[in-house]
VOGU-3710 file (C-alpha; in Angstrom, 3 decimals, decimal comma):
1> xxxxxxxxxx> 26,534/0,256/-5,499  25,363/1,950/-2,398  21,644/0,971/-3,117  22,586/-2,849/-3,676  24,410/-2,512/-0,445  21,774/-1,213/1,209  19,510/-3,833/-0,246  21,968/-6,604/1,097  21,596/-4,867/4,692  18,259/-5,162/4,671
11> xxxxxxxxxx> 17,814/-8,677/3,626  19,939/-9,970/6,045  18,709/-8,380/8,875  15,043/-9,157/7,803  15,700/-13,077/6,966  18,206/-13,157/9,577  21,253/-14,817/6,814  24,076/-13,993/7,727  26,332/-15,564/4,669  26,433/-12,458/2,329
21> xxxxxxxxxx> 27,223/-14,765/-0,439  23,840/-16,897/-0,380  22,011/-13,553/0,328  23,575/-12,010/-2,550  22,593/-15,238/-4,994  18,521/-14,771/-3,526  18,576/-11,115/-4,539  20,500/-11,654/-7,894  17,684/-15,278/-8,770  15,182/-12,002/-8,421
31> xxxxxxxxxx> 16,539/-9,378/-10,017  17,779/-7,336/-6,994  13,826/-6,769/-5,933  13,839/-6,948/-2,310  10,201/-7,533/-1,715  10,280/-10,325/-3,695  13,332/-11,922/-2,412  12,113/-11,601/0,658  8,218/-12,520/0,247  10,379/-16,162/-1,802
41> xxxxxxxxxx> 11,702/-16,650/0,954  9,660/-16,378/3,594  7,222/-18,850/1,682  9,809/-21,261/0,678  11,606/-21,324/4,235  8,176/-21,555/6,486  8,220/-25,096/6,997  12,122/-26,094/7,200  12,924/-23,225/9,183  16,129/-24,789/11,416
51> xxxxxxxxxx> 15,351/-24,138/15,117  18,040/-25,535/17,554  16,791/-28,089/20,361  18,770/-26,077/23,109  16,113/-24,361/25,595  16,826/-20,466/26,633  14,731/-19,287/29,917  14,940/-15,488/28,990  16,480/-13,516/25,732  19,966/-12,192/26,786
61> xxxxxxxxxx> 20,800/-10,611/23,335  19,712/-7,098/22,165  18,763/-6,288/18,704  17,947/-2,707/16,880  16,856/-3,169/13,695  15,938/-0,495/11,406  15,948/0,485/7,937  17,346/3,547/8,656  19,978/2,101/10,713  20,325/-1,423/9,914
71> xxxxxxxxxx> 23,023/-2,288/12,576  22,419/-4,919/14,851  23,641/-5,316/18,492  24,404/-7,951/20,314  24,752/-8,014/24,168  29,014/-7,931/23,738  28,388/-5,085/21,116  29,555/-6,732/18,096  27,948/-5,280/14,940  27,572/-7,994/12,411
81> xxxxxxxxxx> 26,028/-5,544/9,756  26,843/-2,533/8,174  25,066/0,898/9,392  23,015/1,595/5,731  22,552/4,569/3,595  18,758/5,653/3,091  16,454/3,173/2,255  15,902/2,430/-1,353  12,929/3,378/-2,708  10,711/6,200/-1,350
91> xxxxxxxxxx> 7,750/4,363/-0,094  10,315/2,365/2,255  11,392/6,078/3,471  7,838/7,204/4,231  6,031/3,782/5,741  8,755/1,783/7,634  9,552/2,931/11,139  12,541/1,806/13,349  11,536/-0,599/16,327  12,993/-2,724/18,718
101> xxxxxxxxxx> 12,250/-5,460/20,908  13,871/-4,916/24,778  14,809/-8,087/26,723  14,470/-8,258/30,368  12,176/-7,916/33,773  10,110/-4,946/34,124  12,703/-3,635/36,858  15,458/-3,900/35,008  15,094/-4,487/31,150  18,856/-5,917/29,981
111> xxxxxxxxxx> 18,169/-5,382/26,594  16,697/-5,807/23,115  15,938/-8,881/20,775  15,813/-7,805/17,222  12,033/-7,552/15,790  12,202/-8,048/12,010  11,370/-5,098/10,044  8,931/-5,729/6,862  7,099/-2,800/4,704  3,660/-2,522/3,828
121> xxxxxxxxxx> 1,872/0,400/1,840  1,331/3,813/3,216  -0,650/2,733/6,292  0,038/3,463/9,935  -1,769/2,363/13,159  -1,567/4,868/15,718  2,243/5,633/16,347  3,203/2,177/15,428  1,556/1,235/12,461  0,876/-1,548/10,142
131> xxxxxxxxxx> 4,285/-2,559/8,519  4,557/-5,587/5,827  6,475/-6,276/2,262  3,796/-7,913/-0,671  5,157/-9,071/-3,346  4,035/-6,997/-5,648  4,245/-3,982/-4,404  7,050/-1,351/-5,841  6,753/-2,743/-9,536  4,004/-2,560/-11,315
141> xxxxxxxxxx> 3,357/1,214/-10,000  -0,128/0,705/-8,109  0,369/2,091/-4,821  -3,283/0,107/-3,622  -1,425/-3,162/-4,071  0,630/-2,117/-1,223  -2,075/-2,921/0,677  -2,859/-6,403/0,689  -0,098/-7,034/3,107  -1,619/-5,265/5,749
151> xxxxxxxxxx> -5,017/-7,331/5,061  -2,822/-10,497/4,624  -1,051/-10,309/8,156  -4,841/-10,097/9,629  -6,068/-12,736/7,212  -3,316/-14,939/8,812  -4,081/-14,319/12,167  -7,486/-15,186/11,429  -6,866/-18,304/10,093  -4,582/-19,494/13,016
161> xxxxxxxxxx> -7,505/-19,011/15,359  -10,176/-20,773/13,245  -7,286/-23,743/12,851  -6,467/-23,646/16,571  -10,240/-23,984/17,602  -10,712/-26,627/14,830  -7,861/-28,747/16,695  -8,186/-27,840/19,927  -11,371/-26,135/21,409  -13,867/-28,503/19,901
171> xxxxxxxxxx> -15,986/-29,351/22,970  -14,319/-26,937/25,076  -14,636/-23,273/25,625  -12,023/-23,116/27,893  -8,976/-21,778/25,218  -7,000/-18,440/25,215  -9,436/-15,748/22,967  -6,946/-14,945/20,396  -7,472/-11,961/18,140  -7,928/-11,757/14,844
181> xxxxxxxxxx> -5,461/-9,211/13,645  -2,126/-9,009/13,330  0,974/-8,377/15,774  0,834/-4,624/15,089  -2,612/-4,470/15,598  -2,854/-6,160/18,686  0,577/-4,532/20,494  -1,704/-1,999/19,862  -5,207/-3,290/21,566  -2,811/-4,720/24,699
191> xxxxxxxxxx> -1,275/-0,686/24,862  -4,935/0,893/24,796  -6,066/-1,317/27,703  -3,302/-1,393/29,188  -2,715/-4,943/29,512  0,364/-7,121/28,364  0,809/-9,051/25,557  0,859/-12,725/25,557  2,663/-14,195/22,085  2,647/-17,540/21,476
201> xxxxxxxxxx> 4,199/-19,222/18,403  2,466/-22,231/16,622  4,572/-25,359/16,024  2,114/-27,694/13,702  4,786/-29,905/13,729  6,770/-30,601/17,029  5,905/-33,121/19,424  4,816/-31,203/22,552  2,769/-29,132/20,860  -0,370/-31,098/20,990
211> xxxxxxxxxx> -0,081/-31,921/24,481  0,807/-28,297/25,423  -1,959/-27,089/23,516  -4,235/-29,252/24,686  -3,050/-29,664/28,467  -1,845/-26,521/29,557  -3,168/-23,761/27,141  -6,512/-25,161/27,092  -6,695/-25,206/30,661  -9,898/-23,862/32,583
221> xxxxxxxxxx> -7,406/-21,965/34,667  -4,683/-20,639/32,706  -7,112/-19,866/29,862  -9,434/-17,644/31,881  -6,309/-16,235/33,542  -4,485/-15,253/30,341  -8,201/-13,603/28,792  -9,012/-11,872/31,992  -5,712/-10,038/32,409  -3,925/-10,028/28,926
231> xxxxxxxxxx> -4,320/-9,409/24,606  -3,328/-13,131/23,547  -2,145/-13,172/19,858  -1,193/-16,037/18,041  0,212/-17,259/14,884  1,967/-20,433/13,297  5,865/-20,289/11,807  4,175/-21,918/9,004  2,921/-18,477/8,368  4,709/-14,901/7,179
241> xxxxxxxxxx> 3,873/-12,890/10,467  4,653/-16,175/12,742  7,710/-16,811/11,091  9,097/-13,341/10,890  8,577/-13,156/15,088  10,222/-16,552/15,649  12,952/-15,030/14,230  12,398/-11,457/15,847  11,457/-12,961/19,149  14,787/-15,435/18,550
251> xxxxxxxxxx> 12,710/-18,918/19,018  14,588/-21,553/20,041  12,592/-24,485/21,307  8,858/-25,389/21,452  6,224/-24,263/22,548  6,998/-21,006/22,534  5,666/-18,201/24,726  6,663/-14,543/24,891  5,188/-11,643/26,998  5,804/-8,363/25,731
261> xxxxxxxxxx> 4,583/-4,727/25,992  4,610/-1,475/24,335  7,563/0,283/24,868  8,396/4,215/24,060  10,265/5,391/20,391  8,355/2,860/18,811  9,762/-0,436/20,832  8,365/-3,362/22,376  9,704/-4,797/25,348  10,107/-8,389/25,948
271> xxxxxxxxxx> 9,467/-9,332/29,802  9,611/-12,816/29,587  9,778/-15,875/27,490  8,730/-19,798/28,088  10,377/-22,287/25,848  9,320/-25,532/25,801  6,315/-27,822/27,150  5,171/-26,662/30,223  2,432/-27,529/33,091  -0,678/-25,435/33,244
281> xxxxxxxxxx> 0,591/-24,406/37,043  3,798/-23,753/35,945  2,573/-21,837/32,932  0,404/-20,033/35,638  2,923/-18,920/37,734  5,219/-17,517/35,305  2,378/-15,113/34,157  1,373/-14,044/37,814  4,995/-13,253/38,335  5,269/-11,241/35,066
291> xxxxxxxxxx> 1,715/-9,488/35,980  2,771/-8,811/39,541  5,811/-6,967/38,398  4,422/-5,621/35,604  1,823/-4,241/37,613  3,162/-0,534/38,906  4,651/-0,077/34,794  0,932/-0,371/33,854  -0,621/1,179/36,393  1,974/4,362/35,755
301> xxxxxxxxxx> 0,758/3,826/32,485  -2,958/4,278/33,406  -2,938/7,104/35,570  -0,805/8,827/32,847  -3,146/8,016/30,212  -6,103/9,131/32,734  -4,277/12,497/33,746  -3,909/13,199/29,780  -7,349/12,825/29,485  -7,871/15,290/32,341
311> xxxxxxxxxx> -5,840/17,548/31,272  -7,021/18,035/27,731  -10,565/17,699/29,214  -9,526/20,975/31,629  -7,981/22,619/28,744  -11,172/22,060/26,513  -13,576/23,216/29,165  -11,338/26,558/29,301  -11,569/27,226/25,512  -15,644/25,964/25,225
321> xxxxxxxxxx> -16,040/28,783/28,439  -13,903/31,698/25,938  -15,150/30,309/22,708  -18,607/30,606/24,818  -18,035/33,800/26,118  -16,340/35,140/22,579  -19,620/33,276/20,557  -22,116/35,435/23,222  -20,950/38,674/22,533  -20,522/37,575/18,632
331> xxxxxxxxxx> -24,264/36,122/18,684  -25,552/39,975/20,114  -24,359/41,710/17,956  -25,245/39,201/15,019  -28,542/38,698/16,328  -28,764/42,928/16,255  -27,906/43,145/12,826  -29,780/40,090/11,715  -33,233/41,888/13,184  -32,085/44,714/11,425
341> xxxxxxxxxx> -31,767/43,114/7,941  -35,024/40,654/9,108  -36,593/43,684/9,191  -35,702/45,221/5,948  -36,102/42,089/3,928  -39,576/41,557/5,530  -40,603/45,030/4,414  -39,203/44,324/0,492  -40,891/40,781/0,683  -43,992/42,474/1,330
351> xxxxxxxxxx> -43,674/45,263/-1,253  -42,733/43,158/-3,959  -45,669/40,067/-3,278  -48,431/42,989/-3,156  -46,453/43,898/-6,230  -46,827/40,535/-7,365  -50,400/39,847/-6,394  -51,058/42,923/-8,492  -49,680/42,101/-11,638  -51,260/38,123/-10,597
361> xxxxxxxxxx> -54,382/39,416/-11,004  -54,179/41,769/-13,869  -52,395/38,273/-15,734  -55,155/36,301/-14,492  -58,092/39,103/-16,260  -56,388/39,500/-19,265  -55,650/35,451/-20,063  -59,252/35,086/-18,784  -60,440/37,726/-21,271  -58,095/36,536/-24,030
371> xxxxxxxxxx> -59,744/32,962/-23,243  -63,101/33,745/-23,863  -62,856/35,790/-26,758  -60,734/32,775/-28,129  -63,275/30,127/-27,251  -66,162/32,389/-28,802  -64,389/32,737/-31,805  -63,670/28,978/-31,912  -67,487/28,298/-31,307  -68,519/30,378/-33,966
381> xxxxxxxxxx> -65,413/29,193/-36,398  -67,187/25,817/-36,239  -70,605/26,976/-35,925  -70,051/28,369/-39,253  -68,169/25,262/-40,394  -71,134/23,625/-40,353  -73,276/25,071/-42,904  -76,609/25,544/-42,955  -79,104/22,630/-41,509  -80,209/20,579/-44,558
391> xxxxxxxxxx> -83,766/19,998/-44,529  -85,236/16,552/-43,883  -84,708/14,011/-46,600  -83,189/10,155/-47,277  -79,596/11,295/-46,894  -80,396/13,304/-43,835  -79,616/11,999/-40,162  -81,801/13,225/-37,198  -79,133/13,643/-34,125  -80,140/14,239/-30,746
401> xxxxxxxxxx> -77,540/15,206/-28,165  -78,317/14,948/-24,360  -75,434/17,080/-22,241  -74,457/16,435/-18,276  -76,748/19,011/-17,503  -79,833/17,346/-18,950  -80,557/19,784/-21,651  -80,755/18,337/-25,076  -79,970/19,978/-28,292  -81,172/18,350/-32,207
411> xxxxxxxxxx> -80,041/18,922/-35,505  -80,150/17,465/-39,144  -76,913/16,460/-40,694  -75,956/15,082/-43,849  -75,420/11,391/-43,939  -71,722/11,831/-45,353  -71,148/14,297/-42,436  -68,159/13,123/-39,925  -68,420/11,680/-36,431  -66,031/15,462/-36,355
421> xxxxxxxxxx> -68,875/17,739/-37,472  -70,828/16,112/-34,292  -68,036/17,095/-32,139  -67,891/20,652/-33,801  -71,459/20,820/-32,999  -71,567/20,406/-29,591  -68,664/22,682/-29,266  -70,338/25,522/-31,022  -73,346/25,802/-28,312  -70,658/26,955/-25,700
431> xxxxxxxxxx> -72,573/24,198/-22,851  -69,592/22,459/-21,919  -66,510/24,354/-19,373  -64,111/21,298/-20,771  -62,580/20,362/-23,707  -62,362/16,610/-22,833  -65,283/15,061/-23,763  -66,966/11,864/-25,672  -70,155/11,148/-27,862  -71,514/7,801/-27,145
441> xxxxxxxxxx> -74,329/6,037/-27,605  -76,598/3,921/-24,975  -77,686/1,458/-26,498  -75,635/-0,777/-27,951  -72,535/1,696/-25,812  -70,485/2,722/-28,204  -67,831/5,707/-27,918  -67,055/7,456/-30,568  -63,550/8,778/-29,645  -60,886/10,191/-31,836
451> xxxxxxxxxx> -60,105/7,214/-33,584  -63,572/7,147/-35,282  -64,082/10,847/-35,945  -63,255/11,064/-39,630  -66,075/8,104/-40,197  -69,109/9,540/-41,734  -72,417/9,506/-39,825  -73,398/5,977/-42,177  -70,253/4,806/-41,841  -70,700/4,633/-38,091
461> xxxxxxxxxx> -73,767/3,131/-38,153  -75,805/6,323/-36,690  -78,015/6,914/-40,135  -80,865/7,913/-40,215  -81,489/8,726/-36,953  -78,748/9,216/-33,780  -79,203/9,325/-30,357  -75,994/10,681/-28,206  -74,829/11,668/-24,785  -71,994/13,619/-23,423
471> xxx> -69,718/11,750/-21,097  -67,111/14,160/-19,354  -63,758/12,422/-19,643
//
């Protein structure tokens, strides 16, 4: 019971239902899967979400919303939901990460308005983080599918700024440069620049929005006022993220404009919001009034960030001088012992190559040795091989050998003698250094290789008489 409970809690504060009933029929149509009641419903509520026509200059109402406290405040401190037990699950536990959204000037912030909590899979960005549900994450036990809300909230953001260039900066390059990430991501760009945020929530469908688009966001002016000085994110209720911050951000009439900043613990603080259609001068001088008191928080911020830097840069010069000073006395007395071992090794090296070079050349005599005597025992294996010259007759054929070195060397064979007892001869007179060799003729050229040495000497065409040349392969 406590983890349905909890699940209620969550649901409600995420969707922003407040009838337990009806949020207790969404979780029970899916099984009591939160991330998939809540993915349903984001998708199926996107384009009827109800937004009252009443206009609010500035958020009065402060929200916390956490999963590990899900109570929400109002501004008269009535808690419409129940303080929760741990989180179900224990990736919720691990990835999601309480944060709030503070209404008010930069003087004097008057409170919070509640920034909707949604988990994504095991990935934080910096100390805030990327935080998302997908549907499918939590049931079929692949933690990697957790994922692809994290790449979905950027995937949105990048379509709202191809869309919003396709309707309204055709022709014109005087727009606001929104980024292509999600809200995380850029609250966390406008904190490392230190510059503000400036939010502001797609309508597709409401009247003014074409005309505020158009006229006062597409202004020359307010366009190159809003790049030069802030991170401008944007995204459409028809989408997940855009949806979830009309919600956070409490939207209640369009256009819709919010400028916020990083806050400490993991908060956001809301210094102003515009509601409804307004003039590119009036637009102009809300955000030079914002920036002008905004000013001293970020320039606090700055010098912080800068005496940080300087700090750890002082501290890291101190250790590199010890580490320095440590590493020179280290680097003596390793340098001392390496010249002592340099030296010993040097003095074994050279022992065992003369060593070496000894037994080298004893190897190299004996194979040479063992060579020779093998090569004169093959020459006179196949000297003897041959027999004994037949004398001159009809089955005799006259061969005549001419070597590289011009010498030339005769002999009678028998006319049923191979093309291999020519090859044995010319091995037997110990003239050639190589073993790869061919017998060819000039004239027609014909080599007789070691496909045609078990043809007899008629059979290849040299009978009665032969006349053949080495050629060295």
């Amino acid at each position: 019971m406590v983890d349905v409970a909890d699940k209620l809690a969550y649901f409600r504060a995420i969707t922003g239902l407040e009838d337990p009933g009806l949020c207790t029929e969404i979780l029970q149509a899916h099984d009591w899967d939160l991330e998939l009641a809540i993915s349903s419903f984001t998708s199926n509520h996107t384009d009827n979400h109800p937004f009252s026509s009443s206009s609010t200059a500035t958020a009065t109402t402060t929200t916390a919303v956490g999963p590990s406290n899900a109570t929400i405040h109002r501004s008269d401190s009535t808690s419409i939901a129940p303080a929760g037990a741990p989180p179900p699950g224990l990736a919720w536990k691990i990835i999601t990460l309480p944060i709030s959204v503070i209404s008010g000037s930069l003087g004097l912030i008057s409170g919070a308005v509640g920034f909707g909590l949604w988990a994504a899979g095991g990935v934080l960005s910096y100390s805030l983080g990327f935080i998302g549900l997908g549907s499918n994450s939590g049931r079929g036990g692949d933690s990697s599918a957790q994922l692809v809300t994290v790449s979905a909230a950027s995937r949105e953001a990048m379509e709202f700024v191809a869309q919003f260039e396709r309707d309204y900066g055709s022709g014109s390059s005087s727009r606001p440069n929104f980024v292509g990430e999600g809200f995380m991501d850029a609250l966390t760009r406008s904190r490392n620049t230190f510059k503000l945020l400036f939010v502001y929530l797609h309508s597709p469908d409401h009247l003014d929005t074409p005309a505020f688009c158009e006229g006062t966001l597409c202004s020359e002016v307010l366009s190159a006022f809003v790049n030069e000085n802030f991170v401008a994110w944007g995204g459409s209720i028809r989408g997940s993220e855009g949806f979830k911050m009309s919600n956070s951000l409490k939207a209640s009439r369009f256009p819709f404009c919010a400028i916020v900043m990083p806050s400490t613990n993991q908060r956001i603080a809301l210094l102003q919001q515009v509601e409804g259609p307004k003039s590119p001068e009036e637009m102009l001088m809300i955000l030079q009034r914002v920036l002008e008191e905004s000013a001293p928080v970020l320039l606090t911020a700055r010098l912080e960030a800068e005496e940080r830097t300087t700090n750890m840069r002082l501290r890291e010069e101190q250790d590199a001088a010890y580490r320095a000073a440590l590493e020179a006395d280290q680097a003596r007395e390793r340098q001392q012992r390496e010249e002592k071992e340099r030296l010993e090794r040097e003095a074994a090296e050279a022992e065992r190559k003369c060593k070496e070079e000894e037994e080298a050349k004893d190897r190299a005599a004996r194979e040479a040795a063992e060579k020779d005597a093998a090569l004169a025992r093959l020459r006179q294996e196949k000297a003897l091989s041959l027999g004994a010259e037949p004398e001159k007759g009809p089955d005799v054929t006259q061969v005549l050998v001419r070597f590289p070195t011009g010498e030339r060397k005769e002999r009678r064979f028998h006319s049923a003698a191979t093309i291999q007892s020519l090859y044995d001869y010319v091995d037997s007179l110990g003239y050639l250094n190589v073993e790869n060799y061919s017998l060819v003729t000039n004239f027609p050229r014909v080599v007789y290789g070691t496909d045609k040495v078990s043809l007899s000497l008629k059979e290849a065409g040299l009978h009665p008489q032969a006349s053949l040349f080495v050629e060295l392969n």
